[in-house]
C-alpha positions in Angstrom: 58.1 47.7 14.0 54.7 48.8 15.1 53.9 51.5 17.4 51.6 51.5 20.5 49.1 53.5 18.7 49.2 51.2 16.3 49.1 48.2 18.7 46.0 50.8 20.3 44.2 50.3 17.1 43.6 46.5 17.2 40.0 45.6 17.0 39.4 44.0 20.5 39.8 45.7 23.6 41.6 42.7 25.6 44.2 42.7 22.5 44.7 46.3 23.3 45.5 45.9 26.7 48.3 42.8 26.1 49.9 44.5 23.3 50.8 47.3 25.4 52.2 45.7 28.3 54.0 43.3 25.6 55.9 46.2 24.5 56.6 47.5 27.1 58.0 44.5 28.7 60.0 44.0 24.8 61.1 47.1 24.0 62.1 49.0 27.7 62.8 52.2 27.7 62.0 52.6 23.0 58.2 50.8 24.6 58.1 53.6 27.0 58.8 56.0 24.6 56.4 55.2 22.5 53.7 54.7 25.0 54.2 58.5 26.1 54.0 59.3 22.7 50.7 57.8 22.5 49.6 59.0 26.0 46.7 60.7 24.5 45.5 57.8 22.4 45.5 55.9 25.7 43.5 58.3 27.2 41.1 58.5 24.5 41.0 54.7 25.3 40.4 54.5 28.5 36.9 57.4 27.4 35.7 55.1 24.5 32.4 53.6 25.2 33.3 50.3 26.7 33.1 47.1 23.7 31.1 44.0 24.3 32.5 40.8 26.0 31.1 38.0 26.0 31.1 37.9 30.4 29.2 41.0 30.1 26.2 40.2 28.1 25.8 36.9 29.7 24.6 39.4 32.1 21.3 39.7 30.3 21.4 37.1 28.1 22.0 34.1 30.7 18.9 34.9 32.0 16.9 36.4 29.4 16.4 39.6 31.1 14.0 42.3 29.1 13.6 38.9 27.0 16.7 38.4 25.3 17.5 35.8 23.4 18.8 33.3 25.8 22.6 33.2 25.2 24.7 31.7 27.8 28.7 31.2 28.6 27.6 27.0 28.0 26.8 27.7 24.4 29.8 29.3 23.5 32.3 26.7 24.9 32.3 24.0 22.7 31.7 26.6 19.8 34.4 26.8 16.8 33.9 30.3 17.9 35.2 30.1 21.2 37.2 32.9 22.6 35.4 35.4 20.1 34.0 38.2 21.6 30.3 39.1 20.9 31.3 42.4 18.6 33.5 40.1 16.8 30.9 39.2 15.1 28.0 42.2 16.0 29.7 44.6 14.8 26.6 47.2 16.0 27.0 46.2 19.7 28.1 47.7 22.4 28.1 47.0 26.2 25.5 49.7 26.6 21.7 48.9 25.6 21.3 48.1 22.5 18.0 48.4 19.9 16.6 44.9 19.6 17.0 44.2 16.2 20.8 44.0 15.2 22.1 44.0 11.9 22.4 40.4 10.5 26.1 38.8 10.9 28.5 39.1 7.8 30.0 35.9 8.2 31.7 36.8 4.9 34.0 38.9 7.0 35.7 36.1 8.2 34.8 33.5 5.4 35.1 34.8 2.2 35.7 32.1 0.7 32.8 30.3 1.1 30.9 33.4 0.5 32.5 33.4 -2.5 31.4 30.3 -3.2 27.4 30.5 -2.1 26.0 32.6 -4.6 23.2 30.0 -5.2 21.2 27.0 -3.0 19.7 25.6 -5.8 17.6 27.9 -7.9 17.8 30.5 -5.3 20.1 33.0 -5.7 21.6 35.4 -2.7 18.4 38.3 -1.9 16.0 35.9 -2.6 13.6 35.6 0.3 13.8 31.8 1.3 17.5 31.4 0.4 18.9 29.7 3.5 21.4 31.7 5.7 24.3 30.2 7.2 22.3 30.4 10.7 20.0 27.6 8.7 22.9 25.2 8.2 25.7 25.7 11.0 23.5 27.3 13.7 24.1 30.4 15.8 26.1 30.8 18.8 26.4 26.9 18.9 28.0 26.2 15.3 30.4 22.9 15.6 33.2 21.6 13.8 32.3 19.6 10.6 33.5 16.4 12.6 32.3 16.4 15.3 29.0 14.2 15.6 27.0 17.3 16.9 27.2 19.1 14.1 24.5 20.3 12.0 26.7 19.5 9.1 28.2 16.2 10.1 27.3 13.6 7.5 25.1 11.8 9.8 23.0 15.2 10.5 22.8 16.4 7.0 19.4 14.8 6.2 18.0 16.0 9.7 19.5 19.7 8.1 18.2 19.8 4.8 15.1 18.6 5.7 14.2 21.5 7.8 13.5 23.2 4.7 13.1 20.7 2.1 10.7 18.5 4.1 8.4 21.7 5.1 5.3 21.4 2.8 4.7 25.1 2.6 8.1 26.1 1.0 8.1 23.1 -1.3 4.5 23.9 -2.2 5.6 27.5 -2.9 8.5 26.9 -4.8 7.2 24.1 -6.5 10.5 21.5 -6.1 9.7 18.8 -8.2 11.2 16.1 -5.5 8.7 15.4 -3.0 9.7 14.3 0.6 13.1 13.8 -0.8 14.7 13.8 3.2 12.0 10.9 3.7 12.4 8.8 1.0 16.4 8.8 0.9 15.9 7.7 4.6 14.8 4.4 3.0 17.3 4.2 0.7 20.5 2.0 0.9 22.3 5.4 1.4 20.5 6.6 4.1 20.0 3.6 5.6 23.6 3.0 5.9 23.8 6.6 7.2 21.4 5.8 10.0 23.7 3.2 11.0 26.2 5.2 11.1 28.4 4.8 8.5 30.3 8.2 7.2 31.2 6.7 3.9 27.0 6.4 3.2 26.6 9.3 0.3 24.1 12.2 2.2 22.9 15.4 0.7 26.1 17.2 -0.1 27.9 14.2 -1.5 25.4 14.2 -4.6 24.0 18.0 -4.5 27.1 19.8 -4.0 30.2 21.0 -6.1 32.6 22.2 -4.1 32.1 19.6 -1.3 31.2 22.0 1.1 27.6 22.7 0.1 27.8 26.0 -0.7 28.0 25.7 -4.3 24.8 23.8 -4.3 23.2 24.5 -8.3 20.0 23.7 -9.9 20.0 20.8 -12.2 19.7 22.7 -15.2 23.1 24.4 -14.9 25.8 22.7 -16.7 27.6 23.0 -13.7 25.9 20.7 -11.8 26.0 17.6 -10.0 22.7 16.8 -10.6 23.1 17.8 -14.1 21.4 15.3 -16.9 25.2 15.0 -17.7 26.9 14.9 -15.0 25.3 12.5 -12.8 27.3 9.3 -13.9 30.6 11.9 -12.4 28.9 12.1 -8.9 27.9 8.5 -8.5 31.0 7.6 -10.1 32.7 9.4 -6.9 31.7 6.3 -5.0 31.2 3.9 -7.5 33.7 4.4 -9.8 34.2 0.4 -11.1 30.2 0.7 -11.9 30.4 4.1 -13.5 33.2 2.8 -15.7 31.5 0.4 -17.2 28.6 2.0 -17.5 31.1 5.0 -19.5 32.2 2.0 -21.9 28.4 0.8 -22.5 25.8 2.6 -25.2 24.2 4.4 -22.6 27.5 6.1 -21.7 28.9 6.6 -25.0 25.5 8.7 -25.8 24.9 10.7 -22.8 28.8 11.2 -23.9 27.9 12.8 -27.0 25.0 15.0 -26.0 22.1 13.0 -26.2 19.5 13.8 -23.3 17.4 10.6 -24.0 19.7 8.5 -22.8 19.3 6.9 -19.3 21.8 7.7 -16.6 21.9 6.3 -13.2 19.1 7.4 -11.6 16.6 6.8 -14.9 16.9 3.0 -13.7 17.8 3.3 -10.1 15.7 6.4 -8.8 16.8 8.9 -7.1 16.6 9.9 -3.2 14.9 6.6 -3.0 17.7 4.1 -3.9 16.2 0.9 -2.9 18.8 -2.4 -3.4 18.5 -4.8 -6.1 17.4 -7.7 -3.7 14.2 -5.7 -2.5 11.6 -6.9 -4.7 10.1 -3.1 -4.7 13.3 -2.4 -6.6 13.0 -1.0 -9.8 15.8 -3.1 -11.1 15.2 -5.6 -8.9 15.1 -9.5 -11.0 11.2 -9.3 -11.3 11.1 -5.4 -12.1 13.8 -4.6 -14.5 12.2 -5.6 -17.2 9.3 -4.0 -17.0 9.6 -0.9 -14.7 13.3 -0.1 -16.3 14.3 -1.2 -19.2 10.2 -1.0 -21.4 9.6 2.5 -20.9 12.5 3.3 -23.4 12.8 0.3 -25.6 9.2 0.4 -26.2 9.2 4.1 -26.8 8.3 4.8 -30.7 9.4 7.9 -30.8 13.1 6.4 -29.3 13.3 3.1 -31.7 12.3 5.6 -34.3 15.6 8.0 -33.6 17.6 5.5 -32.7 16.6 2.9 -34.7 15.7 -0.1 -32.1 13.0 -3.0 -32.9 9.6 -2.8 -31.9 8.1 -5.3 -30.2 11.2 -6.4 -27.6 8.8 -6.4 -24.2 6.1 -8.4 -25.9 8.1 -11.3 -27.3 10.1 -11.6 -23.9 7.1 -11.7 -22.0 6.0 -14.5 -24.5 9.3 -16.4 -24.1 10.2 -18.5 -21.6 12.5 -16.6 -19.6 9.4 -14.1 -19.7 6.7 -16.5 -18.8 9.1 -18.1 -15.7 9.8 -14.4 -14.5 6.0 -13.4 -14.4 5.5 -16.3 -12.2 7.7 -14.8 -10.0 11.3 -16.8 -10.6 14.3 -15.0 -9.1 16.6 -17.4 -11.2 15.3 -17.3 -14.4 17.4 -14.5 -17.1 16.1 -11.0 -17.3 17.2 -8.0 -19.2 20.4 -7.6 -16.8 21.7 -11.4 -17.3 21.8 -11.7 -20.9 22.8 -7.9 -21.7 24.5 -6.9 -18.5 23.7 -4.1 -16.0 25.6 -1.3 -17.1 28.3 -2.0 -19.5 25.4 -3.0 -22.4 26.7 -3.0 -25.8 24.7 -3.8 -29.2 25.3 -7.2 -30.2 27.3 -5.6 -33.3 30.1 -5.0 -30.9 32.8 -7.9 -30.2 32.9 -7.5 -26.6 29.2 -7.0 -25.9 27.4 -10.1 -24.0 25.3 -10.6 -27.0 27.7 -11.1 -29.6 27.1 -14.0 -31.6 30.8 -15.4 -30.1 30.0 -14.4 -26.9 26.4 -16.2 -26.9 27.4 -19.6 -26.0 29.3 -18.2 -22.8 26.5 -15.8 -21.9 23.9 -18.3 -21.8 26.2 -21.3 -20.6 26.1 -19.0 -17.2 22.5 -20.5 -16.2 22.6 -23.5 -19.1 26.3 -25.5 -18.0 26.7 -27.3 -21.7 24.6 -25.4 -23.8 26.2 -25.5 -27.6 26.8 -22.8 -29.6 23.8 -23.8 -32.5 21.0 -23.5 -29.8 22.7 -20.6 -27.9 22.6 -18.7 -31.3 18.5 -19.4 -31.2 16.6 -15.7 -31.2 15.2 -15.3 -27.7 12.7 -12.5 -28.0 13.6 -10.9 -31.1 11.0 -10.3 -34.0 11.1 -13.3 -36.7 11.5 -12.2 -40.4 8.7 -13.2 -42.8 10.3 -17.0 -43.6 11.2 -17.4 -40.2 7.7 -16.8 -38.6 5.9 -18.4 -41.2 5.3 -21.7 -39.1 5.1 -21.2 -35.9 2.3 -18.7 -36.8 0.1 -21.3 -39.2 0.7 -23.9 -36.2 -0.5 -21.2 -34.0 -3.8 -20.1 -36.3 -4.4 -23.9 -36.6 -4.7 -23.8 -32.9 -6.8 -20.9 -32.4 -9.7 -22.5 -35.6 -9.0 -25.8 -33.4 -10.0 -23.7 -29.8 -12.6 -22.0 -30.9 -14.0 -24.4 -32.6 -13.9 -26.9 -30.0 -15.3 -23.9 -27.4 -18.7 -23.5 -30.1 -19.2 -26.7 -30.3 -19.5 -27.8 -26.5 -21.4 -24.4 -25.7 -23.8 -25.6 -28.4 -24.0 -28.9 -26.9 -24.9 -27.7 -23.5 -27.3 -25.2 -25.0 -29.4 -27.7 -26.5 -28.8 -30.4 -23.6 -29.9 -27.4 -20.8 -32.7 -26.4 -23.5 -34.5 -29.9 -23.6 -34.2 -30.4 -20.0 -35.8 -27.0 -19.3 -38.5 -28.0 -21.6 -38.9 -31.3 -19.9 -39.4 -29.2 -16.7 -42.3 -27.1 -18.0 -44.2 -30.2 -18.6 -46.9 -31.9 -16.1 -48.4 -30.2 -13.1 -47.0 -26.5 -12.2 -47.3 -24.0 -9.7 -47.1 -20.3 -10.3 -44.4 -18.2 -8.9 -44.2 -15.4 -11.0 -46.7 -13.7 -12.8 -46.3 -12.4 -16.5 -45.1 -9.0 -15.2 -43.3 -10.0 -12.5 -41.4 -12.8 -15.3 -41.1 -9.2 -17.4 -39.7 -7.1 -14.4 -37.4 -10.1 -13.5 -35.7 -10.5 -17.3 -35.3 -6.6 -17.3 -33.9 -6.6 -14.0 -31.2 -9.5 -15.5 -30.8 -7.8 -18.5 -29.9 -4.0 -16.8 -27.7 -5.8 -13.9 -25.6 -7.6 -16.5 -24.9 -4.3 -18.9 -24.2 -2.4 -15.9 -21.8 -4.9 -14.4 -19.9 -5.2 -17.9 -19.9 -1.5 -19.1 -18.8 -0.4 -15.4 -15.7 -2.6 -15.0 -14.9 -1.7 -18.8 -14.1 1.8 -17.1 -11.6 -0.2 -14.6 -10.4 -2.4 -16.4 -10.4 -0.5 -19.6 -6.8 -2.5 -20.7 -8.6 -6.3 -20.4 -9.0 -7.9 -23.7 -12.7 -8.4 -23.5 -12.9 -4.1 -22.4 -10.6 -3.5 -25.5 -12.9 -6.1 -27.4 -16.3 -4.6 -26.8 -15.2 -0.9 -26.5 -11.9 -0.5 -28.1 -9.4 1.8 -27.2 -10.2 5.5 -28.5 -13.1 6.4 -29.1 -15.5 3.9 -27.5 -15.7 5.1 -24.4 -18.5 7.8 -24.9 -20.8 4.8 -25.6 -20.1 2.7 -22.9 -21.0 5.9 -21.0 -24.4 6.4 -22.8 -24.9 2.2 -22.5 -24.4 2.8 -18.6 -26.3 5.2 -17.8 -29.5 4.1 -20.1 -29.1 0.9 -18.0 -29.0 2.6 -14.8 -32.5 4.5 -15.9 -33.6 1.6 -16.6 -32.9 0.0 -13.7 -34.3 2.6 -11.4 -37.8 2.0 -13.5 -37.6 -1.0 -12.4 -37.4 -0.1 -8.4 -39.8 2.8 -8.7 -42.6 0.2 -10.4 -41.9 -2.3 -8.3 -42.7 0.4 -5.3 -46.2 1.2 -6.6 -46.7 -2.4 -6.9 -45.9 -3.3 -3.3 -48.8 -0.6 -2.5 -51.5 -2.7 -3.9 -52.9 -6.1 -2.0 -51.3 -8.4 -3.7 -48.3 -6.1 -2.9 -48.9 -5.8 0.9 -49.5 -10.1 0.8 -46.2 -10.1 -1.0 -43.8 -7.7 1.7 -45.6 -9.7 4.6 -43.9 -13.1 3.3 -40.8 -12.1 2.1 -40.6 -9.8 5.2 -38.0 -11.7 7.9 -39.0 -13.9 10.9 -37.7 -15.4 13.6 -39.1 -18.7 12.0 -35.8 -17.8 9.6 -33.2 -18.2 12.2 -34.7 -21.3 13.2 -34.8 -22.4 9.5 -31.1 -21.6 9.2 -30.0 -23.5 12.1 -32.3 -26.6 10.7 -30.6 -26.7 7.5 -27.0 -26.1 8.5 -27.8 -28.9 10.6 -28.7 -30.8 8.0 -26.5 -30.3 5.3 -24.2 -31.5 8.7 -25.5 -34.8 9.0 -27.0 -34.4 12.1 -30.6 -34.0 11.0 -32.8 -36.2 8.7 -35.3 -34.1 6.6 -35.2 -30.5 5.2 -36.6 -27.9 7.0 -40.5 -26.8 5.9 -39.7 -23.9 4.0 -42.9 -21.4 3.5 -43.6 -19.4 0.7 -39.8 -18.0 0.8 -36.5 -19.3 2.2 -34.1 -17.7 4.2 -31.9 -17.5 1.5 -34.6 -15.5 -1.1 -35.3 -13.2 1.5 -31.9 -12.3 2.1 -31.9 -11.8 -1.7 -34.8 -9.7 -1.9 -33.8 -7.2 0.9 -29.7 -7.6 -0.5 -31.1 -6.4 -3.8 -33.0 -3.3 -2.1 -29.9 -2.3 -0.1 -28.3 -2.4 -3.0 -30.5 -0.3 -5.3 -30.6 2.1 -2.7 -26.6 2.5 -2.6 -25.9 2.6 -6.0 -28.9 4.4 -7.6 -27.7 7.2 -4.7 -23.7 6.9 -5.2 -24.2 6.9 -8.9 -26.7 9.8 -9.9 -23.8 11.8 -7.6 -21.4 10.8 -9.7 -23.2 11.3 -12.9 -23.9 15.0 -11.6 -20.9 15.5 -10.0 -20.3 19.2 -11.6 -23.4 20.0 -9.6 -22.7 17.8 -6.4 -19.7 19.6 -6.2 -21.4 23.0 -5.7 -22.6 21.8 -2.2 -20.6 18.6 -0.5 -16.8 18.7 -0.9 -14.5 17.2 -3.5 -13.8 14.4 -1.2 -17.5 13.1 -0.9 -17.3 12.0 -4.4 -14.4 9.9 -4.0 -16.1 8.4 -1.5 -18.9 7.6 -3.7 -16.7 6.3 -6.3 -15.3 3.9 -3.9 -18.7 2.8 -2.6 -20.2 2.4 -6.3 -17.2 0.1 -6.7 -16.8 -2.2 -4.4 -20.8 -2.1 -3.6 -20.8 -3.0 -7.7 -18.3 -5.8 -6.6 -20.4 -7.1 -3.7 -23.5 -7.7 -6.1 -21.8 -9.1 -8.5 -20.0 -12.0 -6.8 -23.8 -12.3 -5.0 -25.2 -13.4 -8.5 -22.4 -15.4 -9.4 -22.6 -17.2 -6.3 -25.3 -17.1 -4.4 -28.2 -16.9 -6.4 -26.7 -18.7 -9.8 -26.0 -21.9 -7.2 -30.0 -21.4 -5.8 -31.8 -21.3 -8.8 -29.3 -24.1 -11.4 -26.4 -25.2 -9.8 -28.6 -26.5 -6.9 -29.2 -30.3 -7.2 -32.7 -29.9 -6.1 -33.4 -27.4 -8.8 -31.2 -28.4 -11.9 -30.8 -27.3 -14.9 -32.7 -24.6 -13.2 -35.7 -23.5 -11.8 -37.8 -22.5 -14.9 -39.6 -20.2 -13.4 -38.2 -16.6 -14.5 -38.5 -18.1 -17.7 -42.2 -19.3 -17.5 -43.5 -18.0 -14.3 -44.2 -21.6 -12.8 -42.0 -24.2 -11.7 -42.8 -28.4 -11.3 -45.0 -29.7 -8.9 -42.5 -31.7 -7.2 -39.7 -29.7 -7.2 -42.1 -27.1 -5.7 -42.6 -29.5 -2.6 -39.2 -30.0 -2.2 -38.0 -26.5 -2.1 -41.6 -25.2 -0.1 -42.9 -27.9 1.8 -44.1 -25.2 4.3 -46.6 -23.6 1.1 -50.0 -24.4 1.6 -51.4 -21.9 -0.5 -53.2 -23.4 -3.7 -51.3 -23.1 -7.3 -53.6 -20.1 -7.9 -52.8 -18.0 -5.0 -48.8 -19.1 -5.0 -46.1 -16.0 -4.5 -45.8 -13.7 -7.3 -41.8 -12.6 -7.1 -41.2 -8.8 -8.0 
């Protein structure tokens, strides 16, 4: 039986006070015995500095007085803690004033057990700076039951609670976690999508990261220990998806992560990780159009892999080649990928009897999308490499065919050569009118020559996988030259411009610029000749010594010097640029010399190749960049507005 004093000694004062009377109403007289036995520790009671209760620093705290931390009676209701006195957990405080700063809360005192358990978040350990507290999770004077929706912790909270840290750029930045955004991008994953809507059985942050369940025991993956583990992850998805995990368990995959080995793929190799996207979603990395790809070509195309593990080379190319393959890259969900012939995660060599492939089991697998299909043609190697007998062939059918294209390609470009030659020829005879001087027929040709070089050796760069890239340039090595090719075409080029400027200063120069310089009389040219290529007007507009359409060349082609003769000398002396104009100026170049590039490009192609040949009124072509003069007639029908004599006609820079 306990004495008063002992009773006395209970840690809160209100305890104090009902023990006492409880004895004494219990025990009678043996109470009052004992409580005159313990008259002096009573005393020394009633002289102790009074404890804190909670009624008694809403006093300051309520209101904030002396700015305290604004703590009221409100708070601490629907709190887990309710009832607890404020010393019960500040030990340091006392109804008195009080220093500021208190000594931080040993929630151990109470909950051992999870301190037990939190001896690491991650690869923080306990005394490291940014390790969270338990204030980070549960809160303060507000901490909830697990249950209830409120919570921090609830499931439906948890992203909202992790991502106070794991979503704040500075700490992710300083610690250097690999997972960016991982709060975000699980938020558009089928699990937190599900856990938006509500659903408590949707997996959130502890259900993967934690190995207790409570998320204190929260370990980096490179502990054994760990649910995030290389090894253990197929155990923590398999806590929801245990029919999937199975099978995966009984597959290749399984058996080798099984045994140890760290190249094999486990769930979130193929599915991703916070950013789980389902199958159906075309974004999907296993979704129908994807897997093969995005999933499955990274390690069955891997050298070093086939090498260890003794896999054919070669898979992803003859699939793409096949049927299936072809039919897939046009973008048919129906037709068989990886996942329909070899399964999605029970996939077994074709050596074992219950594997999908097995030569018995052919004739069922494909009869899935072919109803009927008999067991000789099922057996027929879909993507597999042909032995030497086997291939022999198909590829002389094939090399027949290529002799067969390209000889059919040289002779019809030889054809047309000679064809477009004798009418050019045929054009150069008779009466002519100069457009072009010698020099200007020189500048022109350069100009042609440097435009197209530039063009080819400065998509090369972008499009350094295309077959005519690999063709001209290769794949090692030949990039150094295309640089040197690119940049003497660019001098080059800019010759060009600063000669043609010293030629507009002379008077033949100044005659020139006040020609092709625009009018008024253009506009009105433009609406004549839209209305008659419209129907709705009988003759051709009286062009002068220059269209509408060559002066919108001419000043198109200046505009475009300008941008990327300036765009790329900064990017050709972009460690000096550097030194004055931010990083982010030279992307902007690099996106201007781009798409500018684009822009002239598709001009030429267009534009000007349909003004000067493709045009009816000018075909094969207008002979004059060749010759510097063009026919009579055809010179009347393109300029009826030039009165100018054949000696004084335009010279073109």
């Amino acid at each position: 039986m306990l004495g008063i004093s002992e009773y006395l000694g209970m840690k809160h004062s209100r305890g104090r006070l009902v023990a006492l009377v409880f004895t004494l109403l219990l025990f009678g007289p043996l109470g009052m015995a004992g409580a005159q036995e313990d008259s002096e520790s009573l005393e020394e009671y009633e002289e102790a500095p009074e404890v804190a209760e909670a009624e008694s620093c809403a006093d300051c705290h309520a209101e904030g007085i002396d700015n305290a931390p604004i703590v009221t009676l409100e708070m601490l209701e629907p709190s887990v803690h309710e009832g607890f006195e404020c010393e019960d957990c500040h030990e340091d405080v006392e109804l008195e004033s009080h220093e500021e700063e208190l000594d931080p809360v040993d929630c151990s005192n109470c909950h051992d057990d999870a301190a037990e358990a939190y001896t690491k978040h991650g690869r923080f350990t306990v005394g490291d700076e940014d390790i969270p507290s338990c204030a980070s999770c549960h809160g303060t004077h507000d901490i909830l039951e697990v249950d209830d929706e409120n919570s921090r912790v609830h499931p439906l909270n948890m992203p909202e609670t992790c991502g106070n840290c794991h979503e704040n750029y500075d700490l992710t930045e300083n610690h250097k976690f690999l997972a960016k955004h991982p709060v975000e991008t699980y938020r558009a994953s089928v699990h937190g999508k599900a856990n938006s809507q509500g659903r408590y059985s949707a997996a959130t942050c502890n259900d993967c990261h934690s190995t207790d369940g409570t998320a204190h025991r929260i370990l980096s993956p490179a502990d054994p220990e760990s649910t995030i583990n290389h090894f253990t992850i197929p155990y923590t998805c398999g806590k929801c998806h245990e029919g999937i995990t199975k099978d995966y368990w009984d597959g290749i995959h399984g058996q080798l992560v099984a045994r140890g080995e760290i190249e094999s793929p486990v769930c979130t190799h193929c599915h991703g990780e916070h950013q789980i996207i389902e199958h159906e979603d075309p974004r999907s990395s296993v979704s129908h159009s994807k897997v093969a790809e995005a999933t499955c070509t990274p390690c069955h195309e891997s050298a070093t892999l086939n090498e260890k593990y003794g896999g054919p080379a070669g898979q992803l190319t003859s699939f793409i080649d096949s049927y299936h393959g072809l039919k897939s890259k046009a973008g048919d969900a129906t037709v068989a990928n990886c996942a329909s012939c070899h399964g999605a995660h029970r996939i077994l060599p074709h050596t074992d009897e219950t594997s999908s492939i097995h030569p018995s089991n052919l004739q069922q697998t494909c009869g899935e999308c072919h109803p009927g299909i008999s067991n000789e043609l099922a057996q027929t190697k879909i993507h597999e490499i042909h032995t030497a007998d086997e291939s022999k062939w198909p590829d002389f059918f094939a090399s027949m065919y290529m002799v067969l294209i390209g000889t059919t390609l040289g002779g019809m470009l030889i054809y047309i050569g000679l064809d477009m030659f004798r009418q050019i020829k045929n054009a150069t005879k008779g009466e002519q009118v100069e457009r072009m001087t010698k020099w200007a027929v020189f500048q022109h040709s350069m100009l042609l020559l440097s435009f197209a070089v530039l063009v080819v050796t400065g998509f090369a760069l972008r499009f350094a996988d295309a077959w005519w890239s690999l063709l001209l340039f290769g794949r090692e090595g030949g990039f150094p030259l295309r640089n040197l090719i690119h940049r003497i075409a660019a001098v080059v080029l800019i010759a060009l411009s600063i000669s043609h400027l010293f030629y507009l200063r002379g008077a033949r120069g100044r005659e020139f610029i006040h020609h092709i310089f625009p009018s008024l009389d253009d506009l009105v040219h433009f609406r004549e000749m839209i209305s008659y290529n419209l129907g709705l007007r009988d003759k051709r507009p009286h062009f002068g010594r220059f269209t509408f359409g060559e002066k919108f060349e001419y000043w198109a082609l200046i505009w475009g010097m300008i941008i990327m003769a300036g765009t790329g000398t900064m990017l050709w002396f972009d460690d000096f640029v550097v030194r004055f104009l931010p990083k982010v100026m030279l992307d902007v170049f690099l996106v201007v010399h781009y798409y500018e590039a684009w822009l002239a490009t598709i001009s030429i192609l267009v534009w000007h190749m349909y003004a000067t040949i493709l045009n009816p009124g000018v075909y094969p072509m207008n002979p004059s960049w060749i010759t510097g003069k063009m026919p009579v007639e055809q010179h009347r029908h393109e300029h009826p507005g030039d009165t100018g004599v054949v000696s004084d006609h335009q010279e073109s820079p």
